[in-house]
MDAnalysis code that builds the backbone (N, CA, C; Angstrom):
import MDAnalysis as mda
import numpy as np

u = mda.Universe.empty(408, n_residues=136, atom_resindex=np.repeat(np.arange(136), 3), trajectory=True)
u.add_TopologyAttr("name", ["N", "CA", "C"] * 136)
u.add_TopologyAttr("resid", np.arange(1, 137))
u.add_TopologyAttr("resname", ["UNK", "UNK", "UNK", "UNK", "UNK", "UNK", "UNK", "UNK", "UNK", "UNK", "UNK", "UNK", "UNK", "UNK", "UNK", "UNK", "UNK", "UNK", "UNK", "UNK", "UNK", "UNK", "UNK", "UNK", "UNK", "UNK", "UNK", "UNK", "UNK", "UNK", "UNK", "UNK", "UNK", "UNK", "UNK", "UNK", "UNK", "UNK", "UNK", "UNK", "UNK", "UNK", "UNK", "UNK", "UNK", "UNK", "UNK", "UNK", "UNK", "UNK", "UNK", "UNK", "UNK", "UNK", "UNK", "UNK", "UNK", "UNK", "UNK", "UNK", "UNK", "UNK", "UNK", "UNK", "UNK", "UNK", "UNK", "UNK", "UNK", "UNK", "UNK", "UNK", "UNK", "UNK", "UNK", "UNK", "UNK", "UNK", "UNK", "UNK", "UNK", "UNK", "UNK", "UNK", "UNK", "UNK", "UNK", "UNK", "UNK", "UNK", "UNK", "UNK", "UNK", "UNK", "UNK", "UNK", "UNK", "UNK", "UNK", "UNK", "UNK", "UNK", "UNK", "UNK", "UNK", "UNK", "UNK", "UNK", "UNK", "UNK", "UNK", "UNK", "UNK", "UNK", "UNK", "UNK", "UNK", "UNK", "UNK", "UNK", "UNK", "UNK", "UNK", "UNK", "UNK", "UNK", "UNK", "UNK", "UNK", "UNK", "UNK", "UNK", "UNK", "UNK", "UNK", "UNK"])
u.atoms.positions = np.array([
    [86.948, 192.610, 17.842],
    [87.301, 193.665, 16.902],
    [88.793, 193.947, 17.020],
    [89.471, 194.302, 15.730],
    [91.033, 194.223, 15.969],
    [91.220, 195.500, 16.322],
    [92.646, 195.899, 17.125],
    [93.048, 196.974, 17.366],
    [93.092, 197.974, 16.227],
    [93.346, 199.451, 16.284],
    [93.123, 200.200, 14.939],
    [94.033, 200.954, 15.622],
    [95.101, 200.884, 14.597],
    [96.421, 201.693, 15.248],
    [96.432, 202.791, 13.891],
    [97.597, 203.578, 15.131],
    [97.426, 204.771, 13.838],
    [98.997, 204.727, 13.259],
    [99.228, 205.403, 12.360],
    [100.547, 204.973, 12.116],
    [101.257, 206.310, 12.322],
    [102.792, 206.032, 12.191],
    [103.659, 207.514, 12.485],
    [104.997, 206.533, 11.722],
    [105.681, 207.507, 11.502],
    [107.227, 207.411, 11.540],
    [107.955, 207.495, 12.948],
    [109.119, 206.968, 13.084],
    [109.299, 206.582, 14.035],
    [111.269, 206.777, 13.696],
    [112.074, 207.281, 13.975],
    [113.767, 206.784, 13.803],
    [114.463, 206.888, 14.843],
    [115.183, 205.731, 14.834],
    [115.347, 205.259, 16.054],
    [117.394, 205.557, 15.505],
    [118.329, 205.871, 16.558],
    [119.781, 205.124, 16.219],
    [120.073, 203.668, 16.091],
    [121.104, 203.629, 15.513],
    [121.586, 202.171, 15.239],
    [121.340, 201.593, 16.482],
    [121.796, 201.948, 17.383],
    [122.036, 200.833, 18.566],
    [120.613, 200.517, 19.162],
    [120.000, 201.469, 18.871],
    [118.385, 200.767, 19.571],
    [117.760, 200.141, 18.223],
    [118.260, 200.270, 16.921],
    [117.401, 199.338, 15.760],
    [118.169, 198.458, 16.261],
    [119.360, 198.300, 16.640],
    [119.689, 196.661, 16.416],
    [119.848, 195.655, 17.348],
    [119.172, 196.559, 19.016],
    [118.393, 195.522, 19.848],
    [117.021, 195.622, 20.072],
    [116.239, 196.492, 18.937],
    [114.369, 195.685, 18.702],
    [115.152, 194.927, 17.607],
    [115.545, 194.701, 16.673],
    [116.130, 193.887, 15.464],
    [116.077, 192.179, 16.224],
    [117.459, 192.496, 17.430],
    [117.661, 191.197, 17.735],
    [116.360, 190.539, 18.425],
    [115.750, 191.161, 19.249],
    [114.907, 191.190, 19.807],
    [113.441, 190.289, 19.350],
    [113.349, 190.736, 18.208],
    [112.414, 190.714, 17.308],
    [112.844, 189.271, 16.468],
    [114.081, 188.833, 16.337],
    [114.486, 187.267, 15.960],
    [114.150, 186.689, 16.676],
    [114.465, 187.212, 18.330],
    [114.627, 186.110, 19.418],
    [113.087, 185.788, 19.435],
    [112.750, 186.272, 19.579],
    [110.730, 186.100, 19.743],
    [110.363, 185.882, 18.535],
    [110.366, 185.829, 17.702],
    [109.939, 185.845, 16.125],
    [108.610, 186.920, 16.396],
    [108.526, 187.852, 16.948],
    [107.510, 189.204, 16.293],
    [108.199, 189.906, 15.476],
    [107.177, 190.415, 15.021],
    [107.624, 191.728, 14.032],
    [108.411, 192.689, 14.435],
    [109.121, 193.341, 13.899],
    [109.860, 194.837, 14.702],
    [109.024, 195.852, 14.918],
    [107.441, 195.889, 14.432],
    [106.873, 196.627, 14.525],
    [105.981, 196.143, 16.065],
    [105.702, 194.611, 16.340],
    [105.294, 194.526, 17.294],
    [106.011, 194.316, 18.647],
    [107.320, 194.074, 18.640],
    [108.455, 194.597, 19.231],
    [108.194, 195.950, 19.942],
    [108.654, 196.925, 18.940],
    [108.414, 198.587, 19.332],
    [107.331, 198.607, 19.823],
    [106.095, 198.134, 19.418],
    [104.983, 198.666, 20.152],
    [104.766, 198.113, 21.673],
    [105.544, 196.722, 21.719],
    [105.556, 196.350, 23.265],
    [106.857, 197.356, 24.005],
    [107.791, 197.546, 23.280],
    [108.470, 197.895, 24.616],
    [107.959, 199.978, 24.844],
    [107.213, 200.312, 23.519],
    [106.667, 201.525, 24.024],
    [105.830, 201.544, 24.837],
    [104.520, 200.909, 24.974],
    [103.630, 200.139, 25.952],
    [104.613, 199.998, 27.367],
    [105.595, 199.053, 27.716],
    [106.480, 198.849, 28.364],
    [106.487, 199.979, 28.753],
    [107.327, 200.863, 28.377],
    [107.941, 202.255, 28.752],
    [107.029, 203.197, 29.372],
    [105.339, 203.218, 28.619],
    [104.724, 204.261, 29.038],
    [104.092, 203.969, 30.568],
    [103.936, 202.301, 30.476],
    [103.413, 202.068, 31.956],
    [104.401, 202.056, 33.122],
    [106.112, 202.210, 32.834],
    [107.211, 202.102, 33.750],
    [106.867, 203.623, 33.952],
    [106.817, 204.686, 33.379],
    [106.864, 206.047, 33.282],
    [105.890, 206.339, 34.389],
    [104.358, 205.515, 33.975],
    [103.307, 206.037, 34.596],
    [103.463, 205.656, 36.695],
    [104.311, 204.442, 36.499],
    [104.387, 204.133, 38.072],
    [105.673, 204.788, 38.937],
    [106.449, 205.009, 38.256],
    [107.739, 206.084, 38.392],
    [107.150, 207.841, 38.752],
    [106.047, 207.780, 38.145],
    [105.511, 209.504, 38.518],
    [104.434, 208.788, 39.696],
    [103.477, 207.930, 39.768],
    [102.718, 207.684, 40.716],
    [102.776, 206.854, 41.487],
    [104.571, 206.370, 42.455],
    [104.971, 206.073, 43.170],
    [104.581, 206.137, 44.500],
    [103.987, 207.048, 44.577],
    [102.795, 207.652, 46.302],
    [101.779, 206.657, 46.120],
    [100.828, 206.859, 44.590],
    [99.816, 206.528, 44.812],
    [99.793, 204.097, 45.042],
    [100.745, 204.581, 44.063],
    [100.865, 202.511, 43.910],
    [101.425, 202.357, 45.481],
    [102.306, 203.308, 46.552],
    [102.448, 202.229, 48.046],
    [101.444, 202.887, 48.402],
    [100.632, 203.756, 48.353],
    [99.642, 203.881, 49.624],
    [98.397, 202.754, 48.836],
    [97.928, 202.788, 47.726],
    [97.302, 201.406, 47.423],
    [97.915, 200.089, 48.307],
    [99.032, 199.503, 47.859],
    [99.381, 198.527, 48.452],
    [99.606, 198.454, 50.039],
    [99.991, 199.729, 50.594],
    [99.522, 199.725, 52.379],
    [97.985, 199.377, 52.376],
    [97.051, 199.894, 51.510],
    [95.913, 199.901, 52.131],
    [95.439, 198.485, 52.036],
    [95.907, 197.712, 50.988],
    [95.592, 196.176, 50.731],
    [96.130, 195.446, 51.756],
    [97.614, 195.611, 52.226],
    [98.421, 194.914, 53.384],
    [97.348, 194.901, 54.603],
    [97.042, 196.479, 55.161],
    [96.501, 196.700, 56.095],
    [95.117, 195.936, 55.840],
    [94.380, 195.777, 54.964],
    [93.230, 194.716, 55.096],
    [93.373, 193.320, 54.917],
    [94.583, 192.760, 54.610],
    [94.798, 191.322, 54.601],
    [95.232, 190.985, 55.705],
    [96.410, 192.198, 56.743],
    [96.708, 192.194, 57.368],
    [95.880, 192.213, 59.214],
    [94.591, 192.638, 58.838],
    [94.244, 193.491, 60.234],
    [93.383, 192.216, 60.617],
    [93.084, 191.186, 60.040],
    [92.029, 189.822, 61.068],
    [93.477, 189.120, 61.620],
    [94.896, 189.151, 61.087],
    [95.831, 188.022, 61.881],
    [96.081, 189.108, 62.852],
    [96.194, 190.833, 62.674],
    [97.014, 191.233, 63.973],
    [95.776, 191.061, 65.189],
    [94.478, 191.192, 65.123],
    [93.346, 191.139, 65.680],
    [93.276, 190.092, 66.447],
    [93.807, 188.540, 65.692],
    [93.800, 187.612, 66.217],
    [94.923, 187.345, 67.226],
    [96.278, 187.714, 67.115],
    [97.248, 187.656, 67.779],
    [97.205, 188.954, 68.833],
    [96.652, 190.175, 68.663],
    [95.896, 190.716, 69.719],
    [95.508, 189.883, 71.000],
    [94.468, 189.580, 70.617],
    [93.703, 188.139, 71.259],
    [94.159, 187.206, 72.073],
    [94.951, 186.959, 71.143],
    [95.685, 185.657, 71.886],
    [96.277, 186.281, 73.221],
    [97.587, 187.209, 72.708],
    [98.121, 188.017, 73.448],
    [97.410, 187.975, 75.053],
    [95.763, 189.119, 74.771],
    [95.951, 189.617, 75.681],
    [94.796, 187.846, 76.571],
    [94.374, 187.136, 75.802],
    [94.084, 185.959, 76.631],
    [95.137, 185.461, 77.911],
    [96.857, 185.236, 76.599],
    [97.876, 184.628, 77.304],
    [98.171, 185.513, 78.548],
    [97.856, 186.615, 78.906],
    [97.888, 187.690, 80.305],
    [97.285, 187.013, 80.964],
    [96.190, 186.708, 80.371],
    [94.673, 186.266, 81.517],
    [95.356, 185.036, 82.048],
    [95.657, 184.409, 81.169],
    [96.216, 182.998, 82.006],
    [97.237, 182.909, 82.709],
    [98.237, 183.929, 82.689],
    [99.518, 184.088, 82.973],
    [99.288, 184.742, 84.642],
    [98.175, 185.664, 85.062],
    [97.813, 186.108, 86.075],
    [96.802, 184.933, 86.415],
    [96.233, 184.253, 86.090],
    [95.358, 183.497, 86.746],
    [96.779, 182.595, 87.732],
    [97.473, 181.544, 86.693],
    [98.460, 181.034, 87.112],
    [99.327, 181.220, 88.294],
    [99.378, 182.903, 87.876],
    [100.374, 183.679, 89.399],
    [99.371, 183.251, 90.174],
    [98.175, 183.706, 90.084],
    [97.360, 183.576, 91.539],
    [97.547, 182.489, 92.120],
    [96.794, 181.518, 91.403],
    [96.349, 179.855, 91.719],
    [98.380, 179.694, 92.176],
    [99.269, 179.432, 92.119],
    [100.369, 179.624, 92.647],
    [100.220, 180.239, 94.325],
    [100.492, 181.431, 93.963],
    [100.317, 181.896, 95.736],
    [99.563, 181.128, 96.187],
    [98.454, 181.180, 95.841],
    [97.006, 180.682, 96.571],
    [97.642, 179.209, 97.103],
    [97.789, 178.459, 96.224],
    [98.241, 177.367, 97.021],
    [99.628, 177.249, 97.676],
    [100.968, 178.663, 97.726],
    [101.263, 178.316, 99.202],
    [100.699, 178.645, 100.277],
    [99.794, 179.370, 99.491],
    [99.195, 179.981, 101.259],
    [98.182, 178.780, 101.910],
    [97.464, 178.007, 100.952],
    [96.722, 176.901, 101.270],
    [97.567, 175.694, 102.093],
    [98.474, 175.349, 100.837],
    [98.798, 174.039, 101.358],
    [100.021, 173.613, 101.953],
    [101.089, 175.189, 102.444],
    [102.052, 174.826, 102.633],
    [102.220, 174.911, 104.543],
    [102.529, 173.842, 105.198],
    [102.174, 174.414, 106.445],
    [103.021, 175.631, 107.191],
    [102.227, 176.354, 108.184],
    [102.476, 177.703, 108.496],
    [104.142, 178.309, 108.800],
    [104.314, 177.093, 109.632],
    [105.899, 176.964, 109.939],
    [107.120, 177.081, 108.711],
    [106.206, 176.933, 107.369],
    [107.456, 176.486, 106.196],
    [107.163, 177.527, 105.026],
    [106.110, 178.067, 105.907],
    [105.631, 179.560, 104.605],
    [106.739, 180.509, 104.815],
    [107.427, 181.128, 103.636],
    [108.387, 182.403, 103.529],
    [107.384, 183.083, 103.090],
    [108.047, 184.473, 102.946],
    [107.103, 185.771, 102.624],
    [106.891, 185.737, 101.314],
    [105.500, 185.584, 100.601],
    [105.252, 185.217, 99.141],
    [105.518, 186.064, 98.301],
    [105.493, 187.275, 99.675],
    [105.659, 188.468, 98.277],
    [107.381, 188.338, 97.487],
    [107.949, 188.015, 98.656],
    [109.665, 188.177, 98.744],
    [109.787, 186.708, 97.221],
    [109.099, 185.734, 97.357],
    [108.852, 185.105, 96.525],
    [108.825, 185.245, 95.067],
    [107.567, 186.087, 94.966],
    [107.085, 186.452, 93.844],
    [108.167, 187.052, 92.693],
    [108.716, 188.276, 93.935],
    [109.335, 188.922, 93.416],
    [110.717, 188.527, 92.696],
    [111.149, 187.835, 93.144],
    [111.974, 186.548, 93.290],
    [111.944, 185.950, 91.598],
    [110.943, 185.458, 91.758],
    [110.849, 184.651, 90.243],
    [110.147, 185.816, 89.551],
    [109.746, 186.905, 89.489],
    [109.576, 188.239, 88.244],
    [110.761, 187.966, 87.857],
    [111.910, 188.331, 88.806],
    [113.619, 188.754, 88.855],
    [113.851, 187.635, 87.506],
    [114.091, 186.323, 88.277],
    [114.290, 185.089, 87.239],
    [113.675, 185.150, 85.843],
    [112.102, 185.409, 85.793],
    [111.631, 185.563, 84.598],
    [112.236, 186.353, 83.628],
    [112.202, 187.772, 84.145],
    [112.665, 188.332, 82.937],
    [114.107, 188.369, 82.656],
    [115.343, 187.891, 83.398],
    [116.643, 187.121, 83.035],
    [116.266, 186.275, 82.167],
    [115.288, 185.415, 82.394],
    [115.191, 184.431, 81.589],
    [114.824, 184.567, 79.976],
    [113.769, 185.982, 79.477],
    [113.458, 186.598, 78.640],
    [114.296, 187.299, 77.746],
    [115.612, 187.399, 78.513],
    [116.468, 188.148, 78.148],
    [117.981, 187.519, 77.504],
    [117.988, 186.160, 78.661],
    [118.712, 185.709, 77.623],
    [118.587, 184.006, 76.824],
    [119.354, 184.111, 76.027],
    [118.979, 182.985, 74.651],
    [119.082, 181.431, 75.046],
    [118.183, 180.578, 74.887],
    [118.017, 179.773, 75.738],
    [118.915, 178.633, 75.881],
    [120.372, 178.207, 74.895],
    [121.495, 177.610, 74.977],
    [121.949, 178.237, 76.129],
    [122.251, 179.568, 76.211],
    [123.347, 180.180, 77.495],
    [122.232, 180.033, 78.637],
    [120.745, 179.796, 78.611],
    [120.120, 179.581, 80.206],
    [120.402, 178.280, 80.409],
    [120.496, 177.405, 79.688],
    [120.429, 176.224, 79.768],
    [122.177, 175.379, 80.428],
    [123.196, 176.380, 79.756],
    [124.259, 176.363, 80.589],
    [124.551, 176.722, 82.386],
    [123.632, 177.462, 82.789],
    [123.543, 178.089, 83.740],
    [123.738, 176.992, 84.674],
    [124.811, 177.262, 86.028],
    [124.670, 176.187, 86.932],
    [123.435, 176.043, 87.969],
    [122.529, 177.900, 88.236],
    [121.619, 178.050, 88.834],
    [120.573, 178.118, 88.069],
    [119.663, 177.574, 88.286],
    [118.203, 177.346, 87.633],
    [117.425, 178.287, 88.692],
])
């Protein structure tokens, strides 16, 4: 069924007849279907310009559900990569205390602490300038 428009008068100044005018060449529509797109145009720029709250808290709420299975997953990972990262420390000590003989054991803790120190230098800076470093 076709649209059923109503009609009105409408006067516009020169300078806005004579860019729906050009407008209306460039596209070959009518000037009448011209005006009615860029009023259309106008009323829906109007409508998101007053309901600016409502269109970002829509789009937070879409982010936040496209968003919340990757942070969930990298959660995850995260707190796995701990698990392994403390398993590692352990199994470490554990085997100097296992396999290093008694005479050649230093204090593990003095150790440990030792390479925390190194680690987070290492975290800190960018890995061209560690890589310059004469001490590893």
């Amino acid at each position: 069924m076709a649209n059923k428009f109503k009609r009105y008068s409408l006067s516009v100044d020169d300078k806005t007849y004579s860019a729906i005018k050009t407008i209306s060449e460039t596209t070959g529509q009518s000037i009448a279907e011209v005006s009615r797109t860029l009023i259309e145009k106008g009323l829906a720029s109007e409508w998101v310009d007053e309901n600016t709250d409502l269109v970002a808290k829509i789009v937070r709420q879409q982010m936040e559900i496209v968003m919340k299975p990757h942070v969930e997953r990298l959660a995850a990972l995260s707190s796995k990569t701990g698990h392994m990262a403390s398993t590692a420390t352990f199994l470490n000590v554990q085997a100097f205390m296992d396999l290093v003989p008694t005479e050649k054991k230093k204090d593990v803790r003095s150790l440990y602490d030792k390479a925390r120190k190194k680690a987070v230098e290492y975290m800190r800076t960018k890995a061209e300038d560690w890589n310059e470093r004469e001490e590893l």
